[in-house]
N, CA, C and O atoms as a DFTB+ gen file, in Angstrom:
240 C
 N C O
     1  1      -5.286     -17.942     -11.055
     2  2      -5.475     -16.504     -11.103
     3  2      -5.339     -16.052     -12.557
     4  3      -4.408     -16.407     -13.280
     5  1      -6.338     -15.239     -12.936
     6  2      -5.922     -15.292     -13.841
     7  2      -5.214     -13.271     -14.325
     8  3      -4.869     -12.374     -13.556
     9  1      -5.272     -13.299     -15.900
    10  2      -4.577     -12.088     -15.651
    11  2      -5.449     -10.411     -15.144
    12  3      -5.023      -9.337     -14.718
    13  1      -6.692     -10.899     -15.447
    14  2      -7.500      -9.547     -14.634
    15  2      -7.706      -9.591     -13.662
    16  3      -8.117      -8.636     -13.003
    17  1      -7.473     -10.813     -13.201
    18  2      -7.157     -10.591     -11.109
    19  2      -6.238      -9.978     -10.641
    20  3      -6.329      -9.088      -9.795
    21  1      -4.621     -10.659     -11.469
    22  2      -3.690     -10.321     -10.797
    23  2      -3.159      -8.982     -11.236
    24  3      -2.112      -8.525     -10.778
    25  1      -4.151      -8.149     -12.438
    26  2      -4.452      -6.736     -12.751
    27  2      -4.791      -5.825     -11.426
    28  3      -4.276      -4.844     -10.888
    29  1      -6.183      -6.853     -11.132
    30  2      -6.978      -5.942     -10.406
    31  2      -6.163      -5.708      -8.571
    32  3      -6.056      -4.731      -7.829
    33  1      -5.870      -6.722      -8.494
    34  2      -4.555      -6.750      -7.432
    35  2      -3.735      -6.076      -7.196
    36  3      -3.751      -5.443      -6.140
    37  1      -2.572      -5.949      -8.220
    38  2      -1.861      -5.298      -8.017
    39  2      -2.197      -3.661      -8.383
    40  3      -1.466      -2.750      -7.996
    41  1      -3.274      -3.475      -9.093
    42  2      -4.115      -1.967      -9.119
    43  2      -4.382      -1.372      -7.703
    44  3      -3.951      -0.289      -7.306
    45  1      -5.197      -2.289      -6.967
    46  2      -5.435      -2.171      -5.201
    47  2      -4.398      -2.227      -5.375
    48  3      -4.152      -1.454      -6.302
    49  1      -2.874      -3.054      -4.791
    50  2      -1.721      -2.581      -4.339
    51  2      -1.218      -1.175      -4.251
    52  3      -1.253      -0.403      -3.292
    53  1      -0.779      -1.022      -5.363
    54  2      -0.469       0.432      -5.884
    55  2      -0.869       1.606      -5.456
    56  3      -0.251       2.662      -5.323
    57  1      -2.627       1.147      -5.131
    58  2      -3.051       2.257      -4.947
    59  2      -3.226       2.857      -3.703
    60  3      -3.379       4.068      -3.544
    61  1      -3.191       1.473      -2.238
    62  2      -2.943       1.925      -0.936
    63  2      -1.413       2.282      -1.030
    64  3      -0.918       3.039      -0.195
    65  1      -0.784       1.822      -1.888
    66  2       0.184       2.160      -1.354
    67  2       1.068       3.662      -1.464
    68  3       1.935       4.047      -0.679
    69  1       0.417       4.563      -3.028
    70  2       0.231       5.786      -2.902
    71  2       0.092       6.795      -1.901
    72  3       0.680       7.743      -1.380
    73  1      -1.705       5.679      -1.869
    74  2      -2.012       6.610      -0.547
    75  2      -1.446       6.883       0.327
    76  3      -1.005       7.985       0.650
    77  1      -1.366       5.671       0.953
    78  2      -0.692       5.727       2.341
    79  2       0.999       6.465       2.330
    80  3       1.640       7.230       3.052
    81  1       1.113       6.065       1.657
    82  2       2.921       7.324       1.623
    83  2       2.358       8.671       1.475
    84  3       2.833       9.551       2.193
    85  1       1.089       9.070       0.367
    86  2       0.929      10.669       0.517
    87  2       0.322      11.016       1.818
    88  3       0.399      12.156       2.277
    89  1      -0.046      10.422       2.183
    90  2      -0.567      10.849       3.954
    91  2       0.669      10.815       4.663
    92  3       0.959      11.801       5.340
    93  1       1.562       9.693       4.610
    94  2       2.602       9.640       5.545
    95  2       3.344      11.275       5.418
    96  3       3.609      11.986       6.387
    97  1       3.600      11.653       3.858
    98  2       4.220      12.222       3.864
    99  2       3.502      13.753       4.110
   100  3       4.255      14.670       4.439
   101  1       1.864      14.059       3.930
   102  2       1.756      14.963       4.421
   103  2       1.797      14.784       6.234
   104  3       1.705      15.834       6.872
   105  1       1.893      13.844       6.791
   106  2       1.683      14.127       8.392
   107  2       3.547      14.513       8.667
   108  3       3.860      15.202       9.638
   109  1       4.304      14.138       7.989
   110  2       5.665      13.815       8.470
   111  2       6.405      15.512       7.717
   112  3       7.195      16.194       8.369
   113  1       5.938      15.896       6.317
   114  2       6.713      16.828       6.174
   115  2       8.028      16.583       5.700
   116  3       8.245      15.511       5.136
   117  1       9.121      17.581       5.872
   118  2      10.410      17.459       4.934
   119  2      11.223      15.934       5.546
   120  3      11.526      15.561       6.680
   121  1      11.334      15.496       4.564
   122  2      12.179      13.792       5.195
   123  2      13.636      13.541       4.720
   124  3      14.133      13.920       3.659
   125  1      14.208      12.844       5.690
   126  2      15.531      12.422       4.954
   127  2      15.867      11.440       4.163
   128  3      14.957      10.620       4.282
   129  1      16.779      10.971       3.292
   130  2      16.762       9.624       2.897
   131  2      16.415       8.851       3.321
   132  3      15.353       8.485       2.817
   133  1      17.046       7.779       4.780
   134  2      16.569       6.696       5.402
   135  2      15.241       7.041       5.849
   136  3      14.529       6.067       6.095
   137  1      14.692       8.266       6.028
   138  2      13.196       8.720       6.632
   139  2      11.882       8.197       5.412
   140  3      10.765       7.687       5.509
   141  1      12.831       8.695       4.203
   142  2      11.997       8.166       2.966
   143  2      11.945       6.630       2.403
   144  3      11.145       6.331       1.516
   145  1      12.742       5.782       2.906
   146  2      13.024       4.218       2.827
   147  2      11.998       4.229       3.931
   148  3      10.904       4.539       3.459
   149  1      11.958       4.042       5.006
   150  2      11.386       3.166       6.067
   151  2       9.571       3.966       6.045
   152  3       8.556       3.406       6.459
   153  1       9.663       5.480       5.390
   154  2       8.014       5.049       4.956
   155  2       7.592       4.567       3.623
   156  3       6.411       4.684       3.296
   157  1       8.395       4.073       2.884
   158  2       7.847       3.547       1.795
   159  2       7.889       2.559       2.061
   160  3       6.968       1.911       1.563
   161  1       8.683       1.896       2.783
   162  2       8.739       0.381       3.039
   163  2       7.331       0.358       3.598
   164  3       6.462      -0.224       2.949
   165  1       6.946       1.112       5.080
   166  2       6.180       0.854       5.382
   167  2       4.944       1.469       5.125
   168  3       4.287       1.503       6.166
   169  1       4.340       1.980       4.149
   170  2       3.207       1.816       3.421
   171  2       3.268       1.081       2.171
   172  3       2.272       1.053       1.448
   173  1       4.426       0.433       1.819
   174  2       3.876      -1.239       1.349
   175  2       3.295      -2.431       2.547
   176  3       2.377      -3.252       2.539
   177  1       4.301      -2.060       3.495
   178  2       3.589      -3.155       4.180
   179  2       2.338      -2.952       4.336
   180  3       1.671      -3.922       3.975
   181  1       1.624      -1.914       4.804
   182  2       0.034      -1.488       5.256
   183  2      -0.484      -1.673       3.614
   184  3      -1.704      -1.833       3.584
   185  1      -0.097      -1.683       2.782
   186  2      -0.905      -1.786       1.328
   187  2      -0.926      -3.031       1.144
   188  3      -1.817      -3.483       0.426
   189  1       0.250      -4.109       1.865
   190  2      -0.099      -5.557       1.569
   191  2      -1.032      -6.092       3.029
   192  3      -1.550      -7.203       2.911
   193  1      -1.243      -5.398       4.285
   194  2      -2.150      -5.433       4.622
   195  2      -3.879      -5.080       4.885
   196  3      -4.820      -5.531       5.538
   197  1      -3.577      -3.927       3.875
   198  2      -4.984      -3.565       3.851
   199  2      -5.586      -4.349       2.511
   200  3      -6.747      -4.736       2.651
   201  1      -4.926      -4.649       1.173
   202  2      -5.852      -5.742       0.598
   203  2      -6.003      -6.855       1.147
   204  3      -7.084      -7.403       0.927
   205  1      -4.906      -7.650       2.127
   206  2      -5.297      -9.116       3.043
   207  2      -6.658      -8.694       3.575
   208  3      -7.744      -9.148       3.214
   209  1      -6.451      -7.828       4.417
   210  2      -7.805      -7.597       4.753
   211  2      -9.205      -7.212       4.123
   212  3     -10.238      -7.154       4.791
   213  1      -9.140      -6.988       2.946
   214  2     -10.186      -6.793       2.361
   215  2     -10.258      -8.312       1.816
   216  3     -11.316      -8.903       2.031
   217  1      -9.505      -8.816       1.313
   218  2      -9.573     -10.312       0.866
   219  2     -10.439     -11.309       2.123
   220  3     -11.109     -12.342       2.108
   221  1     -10.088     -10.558       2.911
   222  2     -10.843     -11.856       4.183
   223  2     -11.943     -11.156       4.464
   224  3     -12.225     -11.762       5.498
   225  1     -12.686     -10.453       4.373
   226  2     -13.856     -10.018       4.718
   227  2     -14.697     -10.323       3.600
   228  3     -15.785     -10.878       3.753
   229  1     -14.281     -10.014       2.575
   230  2     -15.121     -10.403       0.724
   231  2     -14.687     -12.010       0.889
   232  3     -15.144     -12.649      -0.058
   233  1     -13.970     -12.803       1.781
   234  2     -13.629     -14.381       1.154
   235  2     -14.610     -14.936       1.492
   236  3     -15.197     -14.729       2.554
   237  1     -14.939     -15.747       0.613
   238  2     -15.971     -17.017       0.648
   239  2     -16.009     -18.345       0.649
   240  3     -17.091     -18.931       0.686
């Protein structure tokens, strides 16, 4: 791998994973601490699954 892959990678990372917390957080509204851990946790997880999945559809 080299280093403009693992650029371009972790760029996609980052960037579902934005997303997906600013959606979480517009559907969810005012949050508490542990409310704000368990959706950030989990829009990393969906950000490390939505590039897997783009990786397997583009794999060759």
């Amino acid at each position: 791998m080299t280093w403009r892959t693992a650029f371009s990678a972790a760029f996609e990372l980052v960037g579902w994973w934005v997303g997906l917390t600013l959606l979480w957080l517009v559907l969810i509204g005012p949050v508490d601490t542990v409310e704000g851990v368990v959706g950030l946790s989990c829009a990393a997880v969906g950000a490390v699954a939505a590039r897997l999945a783009g990786r397997a559809v583009t794999w060759r």
